[in-house]
Each structure stands twice: as structure tokens, then as C-alpha cells.
GUFI-614251 format. One record per residue (C-alpha): x, y negated, z; residue number from 1; residue in one letter. Coordinates in steps of 0.001 Angstrom, whole numbers, padded with zeros to 6 digits. Example, Ala and Ser with C-alpha at 12.3 -4.5 7.8 and 13.67 -1.06 7.14 Angstrom:
2
{{012300, 004500, 007800}, 1, "A"};
{{013670, 001060, 007140}, 2, "S"};
end
This chain:
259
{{-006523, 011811, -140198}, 1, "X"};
{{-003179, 012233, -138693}, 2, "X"};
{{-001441, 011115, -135389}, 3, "X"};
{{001122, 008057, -136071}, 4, "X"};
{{002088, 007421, -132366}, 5, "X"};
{{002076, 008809, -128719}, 6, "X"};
{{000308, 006223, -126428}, 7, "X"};
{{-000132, 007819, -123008}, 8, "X"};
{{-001708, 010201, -120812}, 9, "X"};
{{-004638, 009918, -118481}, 10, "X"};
{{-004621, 010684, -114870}, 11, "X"};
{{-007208, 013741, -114156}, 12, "X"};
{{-007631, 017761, -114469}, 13, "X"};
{{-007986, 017959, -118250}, 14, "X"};
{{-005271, 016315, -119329}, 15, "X"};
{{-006221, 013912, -122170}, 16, "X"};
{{-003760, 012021, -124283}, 17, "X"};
{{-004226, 008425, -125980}, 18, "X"};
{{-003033, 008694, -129202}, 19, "X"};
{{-002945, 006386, -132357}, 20, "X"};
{{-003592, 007516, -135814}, 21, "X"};
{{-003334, 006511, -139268}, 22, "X"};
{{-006969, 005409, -139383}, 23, "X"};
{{-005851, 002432, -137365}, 24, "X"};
{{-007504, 003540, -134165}, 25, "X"};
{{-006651, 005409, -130882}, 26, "X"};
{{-008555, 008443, -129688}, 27, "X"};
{{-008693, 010215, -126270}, 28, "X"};
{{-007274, 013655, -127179}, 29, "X"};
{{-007627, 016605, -125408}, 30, "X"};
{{-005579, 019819, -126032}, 31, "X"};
{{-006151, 023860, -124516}, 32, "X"};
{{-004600, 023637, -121159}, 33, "X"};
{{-003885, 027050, -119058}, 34, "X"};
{{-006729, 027118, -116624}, 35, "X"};
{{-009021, 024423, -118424}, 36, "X"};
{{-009770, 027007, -121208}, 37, "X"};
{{-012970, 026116, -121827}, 38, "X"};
{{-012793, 022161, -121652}, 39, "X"};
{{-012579, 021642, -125506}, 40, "X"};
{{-015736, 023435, -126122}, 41, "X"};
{{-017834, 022090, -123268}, 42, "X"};
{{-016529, 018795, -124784}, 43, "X"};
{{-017584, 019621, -128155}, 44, "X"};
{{-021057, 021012, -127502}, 45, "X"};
{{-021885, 018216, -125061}, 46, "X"};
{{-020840, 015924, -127811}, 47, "X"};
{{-022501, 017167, -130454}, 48, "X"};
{{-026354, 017295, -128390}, 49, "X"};
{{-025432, 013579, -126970}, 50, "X"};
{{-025252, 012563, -130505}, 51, "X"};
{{-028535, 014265, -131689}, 52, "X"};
{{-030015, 012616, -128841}, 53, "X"};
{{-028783, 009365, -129749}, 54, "X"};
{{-026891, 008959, -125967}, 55, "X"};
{{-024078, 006690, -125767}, 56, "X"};
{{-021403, 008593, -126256}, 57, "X"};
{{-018060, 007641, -127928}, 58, "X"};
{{-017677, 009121, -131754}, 59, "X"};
{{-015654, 011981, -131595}, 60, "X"};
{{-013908, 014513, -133882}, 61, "X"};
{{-011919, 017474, -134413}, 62, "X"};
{{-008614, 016687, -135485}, 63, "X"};
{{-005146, 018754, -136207}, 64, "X"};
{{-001954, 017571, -134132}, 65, "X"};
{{000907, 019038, -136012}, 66, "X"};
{{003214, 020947, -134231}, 67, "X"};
{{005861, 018955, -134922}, 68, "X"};
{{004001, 016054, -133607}, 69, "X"};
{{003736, 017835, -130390}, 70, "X"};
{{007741, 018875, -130382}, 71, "X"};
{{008532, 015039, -130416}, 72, "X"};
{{006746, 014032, -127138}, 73, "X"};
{{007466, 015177, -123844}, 74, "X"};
{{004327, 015326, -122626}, 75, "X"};
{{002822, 017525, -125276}, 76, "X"};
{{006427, 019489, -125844}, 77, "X"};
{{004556, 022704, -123795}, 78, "X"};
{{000705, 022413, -124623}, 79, "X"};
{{-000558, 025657, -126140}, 80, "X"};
{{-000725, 025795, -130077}, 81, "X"};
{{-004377, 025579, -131503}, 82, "X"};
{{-005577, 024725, -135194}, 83, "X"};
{{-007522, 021993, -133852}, 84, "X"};
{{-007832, 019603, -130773}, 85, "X"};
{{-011119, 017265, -129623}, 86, "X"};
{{-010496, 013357, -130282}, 87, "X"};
{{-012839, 010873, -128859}, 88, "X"};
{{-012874, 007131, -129815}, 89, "X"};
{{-011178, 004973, -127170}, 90, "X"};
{{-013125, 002073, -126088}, 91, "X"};
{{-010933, -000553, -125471}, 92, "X"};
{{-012158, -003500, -122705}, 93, "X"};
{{-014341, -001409, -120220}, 94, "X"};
{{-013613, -000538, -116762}, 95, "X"};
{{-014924, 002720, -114834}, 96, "X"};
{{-017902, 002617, -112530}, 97, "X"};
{{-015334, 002186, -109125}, 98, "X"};
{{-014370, -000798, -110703}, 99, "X"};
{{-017735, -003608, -111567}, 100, "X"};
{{-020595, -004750, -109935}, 101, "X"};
{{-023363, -003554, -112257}, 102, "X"};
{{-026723, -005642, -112241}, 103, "X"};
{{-027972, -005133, -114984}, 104, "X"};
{{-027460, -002225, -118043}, 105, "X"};
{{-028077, -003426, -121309}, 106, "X"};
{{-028900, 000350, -123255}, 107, "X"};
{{-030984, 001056, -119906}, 108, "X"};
{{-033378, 003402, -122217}, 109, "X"};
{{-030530, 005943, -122977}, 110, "X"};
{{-030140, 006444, -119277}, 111, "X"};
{{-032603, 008879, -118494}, 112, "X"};
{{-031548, 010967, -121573}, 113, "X"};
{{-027501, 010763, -119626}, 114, "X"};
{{-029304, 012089, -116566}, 115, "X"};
{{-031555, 015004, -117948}, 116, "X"};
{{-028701, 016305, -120285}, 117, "X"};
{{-026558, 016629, -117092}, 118, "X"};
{{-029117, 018715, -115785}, 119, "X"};
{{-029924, 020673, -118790}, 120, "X"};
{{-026066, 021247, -119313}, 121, "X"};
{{-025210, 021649, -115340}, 122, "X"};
{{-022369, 019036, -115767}, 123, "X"};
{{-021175, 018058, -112199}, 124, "X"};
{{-018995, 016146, -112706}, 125, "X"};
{{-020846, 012673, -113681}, 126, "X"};
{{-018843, 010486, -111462}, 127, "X"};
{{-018240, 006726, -111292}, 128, "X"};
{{-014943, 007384, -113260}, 129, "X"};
{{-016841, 009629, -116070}, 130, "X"};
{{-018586, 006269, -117476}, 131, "X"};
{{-017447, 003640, -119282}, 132, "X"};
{{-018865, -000063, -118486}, 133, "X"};
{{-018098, -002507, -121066}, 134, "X"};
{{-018981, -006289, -120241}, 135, "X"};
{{-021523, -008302, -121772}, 136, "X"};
{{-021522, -010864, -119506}, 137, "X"};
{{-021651, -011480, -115929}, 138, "X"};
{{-022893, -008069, -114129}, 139, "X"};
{{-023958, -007127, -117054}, 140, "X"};
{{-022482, -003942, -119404}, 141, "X"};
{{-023218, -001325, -122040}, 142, "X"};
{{-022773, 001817, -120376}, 143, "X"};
{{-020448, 004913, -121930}, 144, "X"};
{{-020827, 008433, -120825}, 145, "X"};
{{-017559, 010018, -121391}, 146, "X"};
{{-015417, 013315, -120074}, 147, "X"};
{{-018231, 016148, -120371}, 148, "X"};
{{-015537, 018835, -119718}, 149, "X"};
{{-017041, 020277, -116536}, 150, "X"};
{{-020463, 021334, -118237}, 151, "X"};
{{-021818, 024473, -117387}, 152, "X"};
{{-020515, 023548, -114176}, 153, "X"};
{{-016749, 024090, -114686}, 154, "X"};
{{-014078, 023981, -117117}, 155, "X"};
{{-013266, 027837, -116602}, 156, "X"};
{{-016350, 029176, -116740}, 157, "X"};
{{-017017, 033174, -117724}, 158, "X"};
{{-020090, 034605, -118981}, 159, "X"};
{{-021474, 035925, -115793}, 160, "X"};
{{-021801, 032268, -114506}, 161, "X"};
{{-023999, 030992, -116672}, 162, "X"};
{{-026975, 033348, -115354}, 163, "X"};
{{-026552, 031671, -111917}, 164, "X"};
{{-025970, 028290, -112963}, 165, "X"};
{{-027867, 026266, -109869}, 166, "X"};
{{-031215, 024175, -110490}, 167, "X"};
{{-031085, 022062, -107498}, 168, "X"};
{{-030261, 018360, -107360}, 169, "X"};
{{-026831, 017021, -108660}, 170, "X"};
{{-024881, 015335, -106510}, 171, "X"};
{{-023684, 012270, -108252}, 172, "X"};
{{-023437, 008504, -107295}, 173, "X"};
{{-023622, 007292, -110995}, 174, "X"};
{{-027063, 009121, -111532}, 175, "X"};
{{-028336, 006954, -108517}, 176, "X"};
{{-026608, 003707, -110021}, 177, "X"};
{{-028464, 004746, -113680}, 178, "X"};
{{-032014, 005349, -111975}, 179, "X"};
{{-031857, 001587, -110854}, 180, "X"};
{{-032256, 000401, -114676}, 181, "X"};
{{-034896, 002923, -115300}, 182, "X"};
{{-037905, 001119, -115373}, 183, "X"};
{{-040595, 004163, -116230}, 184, "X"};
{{-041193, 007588, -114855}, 185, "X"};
{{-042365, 008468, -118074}, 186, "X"};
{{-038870, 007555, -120103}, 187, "X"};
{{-037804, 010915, -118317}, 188, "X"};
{{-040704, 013305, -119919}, 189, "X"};
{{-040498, 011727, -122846}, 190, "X"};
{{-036578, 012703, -122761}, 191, "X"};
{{-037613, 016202, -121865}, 192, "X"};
{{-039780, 016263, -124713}, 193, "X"};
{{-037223, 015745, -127010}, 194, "X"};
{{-034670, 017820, -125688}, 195, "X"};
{{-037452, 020694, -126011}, 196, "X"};
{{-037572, 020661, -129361}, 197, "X"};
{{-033830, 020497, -130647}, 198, "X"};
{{-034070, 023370, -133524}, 199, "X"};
{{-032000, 026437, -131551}, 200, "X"};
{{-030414, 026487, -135452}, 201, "X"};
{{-029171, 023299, -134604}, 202, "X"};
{{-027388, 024984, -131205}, 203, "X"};
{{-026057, 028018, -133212}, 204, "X"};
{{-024487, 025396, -136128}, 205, "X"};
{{-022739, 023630, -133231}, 206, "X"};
{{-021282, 026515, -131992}, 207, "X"};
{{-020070, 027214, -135442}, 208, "X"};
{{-017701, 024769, -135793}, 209, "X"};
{{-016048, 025943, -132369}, 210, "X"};
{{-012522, 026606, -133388}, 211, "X"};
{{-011600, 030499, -133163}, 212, "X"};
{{-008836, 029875, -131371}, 213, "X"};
{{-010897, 028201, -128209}, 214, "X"};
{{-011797, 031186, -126864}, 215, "X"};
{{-015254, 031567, -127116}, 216, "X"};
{{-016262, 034404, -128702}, 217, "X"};
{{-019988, 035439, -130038}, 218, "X"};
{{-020870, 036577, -127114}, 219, "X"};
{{-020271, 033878, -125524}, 220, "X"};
{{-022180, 031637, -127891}, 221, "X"};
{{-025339, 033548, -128014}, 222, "X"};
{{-024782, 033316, -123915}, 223, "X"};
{{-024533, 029871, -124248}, 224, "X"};
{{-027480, 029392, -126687}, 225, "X"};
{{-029716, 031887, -124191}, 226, "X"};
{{-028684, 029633, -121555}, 227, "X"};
{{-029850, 026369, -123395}, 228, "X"};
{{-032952, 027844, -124039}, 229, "X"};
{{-033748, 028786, -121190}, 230, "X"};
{{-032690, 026182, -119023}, 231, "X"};
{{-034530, 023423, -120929}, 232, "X"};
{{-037419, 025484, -121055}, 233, "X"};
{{-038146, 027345, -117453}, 234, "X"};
{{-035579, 024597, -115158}, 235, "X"};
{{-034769, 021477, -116518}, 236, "X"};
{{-038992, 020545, -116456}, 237, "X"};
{{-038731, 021202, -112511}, 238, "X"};
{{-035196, 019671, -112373}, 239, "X"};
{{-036955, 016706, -113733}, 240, "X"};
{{-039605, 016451, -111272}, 241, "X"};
{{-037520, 017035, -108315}, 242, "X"};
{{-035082, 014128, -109660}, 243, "X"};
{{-038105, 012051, -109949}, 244, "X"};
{{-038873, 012746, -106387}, 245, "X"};
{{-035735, 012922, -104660}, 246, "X"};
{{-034219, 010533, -106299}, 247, "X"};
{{-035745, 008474, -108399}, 248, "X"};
{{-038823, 007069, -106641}, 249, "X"};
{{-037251, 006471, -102924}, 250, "X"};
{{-034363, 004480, -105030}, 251, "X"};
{{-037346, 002393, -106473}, 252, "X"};
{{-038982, 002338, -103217}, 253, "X"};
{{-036145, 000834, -101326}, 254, "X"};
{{-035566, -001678, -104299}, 255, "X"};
{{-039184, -003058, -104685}, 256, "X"};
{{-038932, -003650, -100404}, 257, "X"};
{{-035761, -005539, -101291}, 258, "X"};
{{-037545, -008117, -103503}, 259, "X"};
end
């Protein structure tokens, strides 16, 4: 697959690029950026368990923009060589969460999976511009979680951080919007329990394909994979239960008084 024409860029910190290609299509394309280093693999990884757990997530890929591609647009003219960049599928028609009154979620059951692999991955940054809401009639969409560069709780992350990665509730407007369409406590546990038992051969072939030249070396991925581990293991159970708490049953509270 091969790039056939610059589009644009996004606004935001990671610095992603519509472009077309010759598959007929146009991906969101991120590239290294000096002080983002470790947005293409947080992309990658969150990617890759979204789509084992069967989350709404836009296909994505690893792709090769040739350098001489990159020569003959401005905006690209000084991002940092690397063999390979991470493409995601743009969905065309949707509008971010600032933007639509949402009453009613049509893939409502993949939204407690969205929420618990923000927990399990520490991704911060799930805000009302980091979904997608595509209409299927009035107040009603298909939600799209997109822009997971921020996992592990930043885009620069070193190896130190991810022993003190916090376990307390996520601040994040878009989790509360999600837990409205939730209809079951249990849909969470039942999340957890699949999330438990992803194969840790599955994490380390992930972390295979990570290019060489991203930056994360094999310490770093058997920090990552440690992390994983334990995090879905020892916090994300009592991440789960304190969502359920704090979150989750005042918001249905406050909504069952309202009818």
C-alpha cells in the first residue's frame, strides 16, 4: 500500500496526517515526532488488544511513507525517518463527542470493554475529542474510540514510570457519557474476565512487530508485558469496583430519579 496524496493535518500533540493511498482510502497517519517518542507504539499495542477484544476501534496498519513522499510536502519535509509509520482508517461522517447530543449508543456492549482497557492501559487521555460518533439517526450513533497515544499515561513515558503508574479513578467526561448506555454491572466483570485471560504470548507477539526503529527496546517490552500482567491481575479488578462505585452506580442513580 502506498501514499498517492497529502490530505491534511490534524490539530493536537501527536501530529497525525490524513493521507490517501492507492487502496482508494485515507488513513490517519502518525509519524515519530521529537518529544512524542513513544506515541506510535502506545498506538500500536492499544490497537492491537482493542482488536482482540473486539472494541470499536478503526482498522489500522503499519505502512512505509517513502522518503521521497515526505520531501514533497511541507508538512512532513522535517519528520524523523523511520521504516514504518501507524495508519488508522479514517471514518468519514462522524463528529467528536463536543460536538452531538448522544441519547442513545447503538454498540452500547463494547463500552465497558473502552472503559476497563483505559484502566488496564492507564490511558488518560479518553476525552470527548478521542471518540468518534457516527449518526444513525436522530441522537443516536455508533461510537469510535480513536487516538490511544497517551497510554501508559503519556506519550514520553520511560521505564521507571510504569512501576508507579496510578490506580485511582480516571478523570474523563466520555467514560461518564459511556456508563449511561451500560445497562449491567456485570458487562464490566465479564470484560475483566476476558481481559484476564489474553495469552501473555499474545502480548510478547504484539510487541514483536514494534518497529526497531521506535525506540523500544527489550527491556522495555518485557517492562511493558510485566506491567500488563500485573495491572490486569492485582489493579484493574479493584479499578473496576471503584468505577462501579464512584462512577457508575451514582450516574445510574441520578438517571433512574430522572425518569
Amino acid at each position: 500500500m502506498q501514499p498517492v496524496a497529502y490530505k491534511r493535518c490534524f490539530p493536537g500533540k501527536s501530529g497525525a496526517h490524513l493521507i490517501a493511498f492507492d487502496d482508494g482510502r485515507e488513513y490517519v497517519v502518525k509519524f515519530l515526532k521529537p518529544g512524542f517518542e513513544r506515541t506510535l507504539a502506545n498506538e500500536w499495542i492499544a490497537y492491537c488488544l482493542a482488536r482482540f477484544l473486539q472494541l470499536p476501534v478503526p482498522p489500522a496498519k503499519l505502512v512505509e511513507i517513502p522518503p521521497s513522499f515526505c520531501r514533497s510536502v511541507p508538512a512532513l519535509a522535517t519528520v524523523p525517518p523511520t521504516q514504518k509509520q501507524f495508519a488508522s482508517l479514517y471514518i468519514d461522517g462522524c463528529v467528536d463527542g463536543t460536538a452531538a447530543d448522544v441519547q442513545y449508543v447503538v454498540n452500547h456492549r463494547s463500552l465497558p470493554g473502552i472503559i476497563l482497557l483505559d484502566y488496564w492501559l492507564c490511558n488518560r487521555d479518553r476525552t470527548r475529542k478521542n471518540i468518534l460518533l457516527q449518526e444513525q439517526g436522530p441522537g443516536t450513533y455508533y461510537l469510535w474510540m480513536i487516538d490511544q497515544a497517551e497510554i501508559f499515561g503519556s506519550y514520553g513515558w520511560m521505564l521507571p514510570h510504569l512501576e508507579t503508574l496510578p490506580v485511582g479513578i480516571l478523570k474523563s467526561a466520555v467514560h461518564q457519557l459511556m456508563a449511561r448506555f451500560i445497562e449491567e454491572e456485570r458487562q464490566f466483570y465479564e470484560q475483566l474476565d476476558v481481559i484476564q485471560t489474553i495469552p501473555s504470548l499474545l502480548l510478547e507477539e504484539i510487541l514483536a512487530f514494534v518497529p526497531n526503529d521506535w525506540g523500544l527496546t527489550s527491556v522495555d517490552k518485557r517492562g511493558i508485558i510485566s506491567t500488563l500482567l500485573y495491572r490486569r491481575q492485582k489493579s484493574l479488578p479493584h479499578l473496576v469496583h471503584k468505577f462501579i462505585k464512584n462512577v457508575y452506580r451514582p450516574l445510574h442513580t441520578q438517571l433512574d430519579g430522572e425518569t
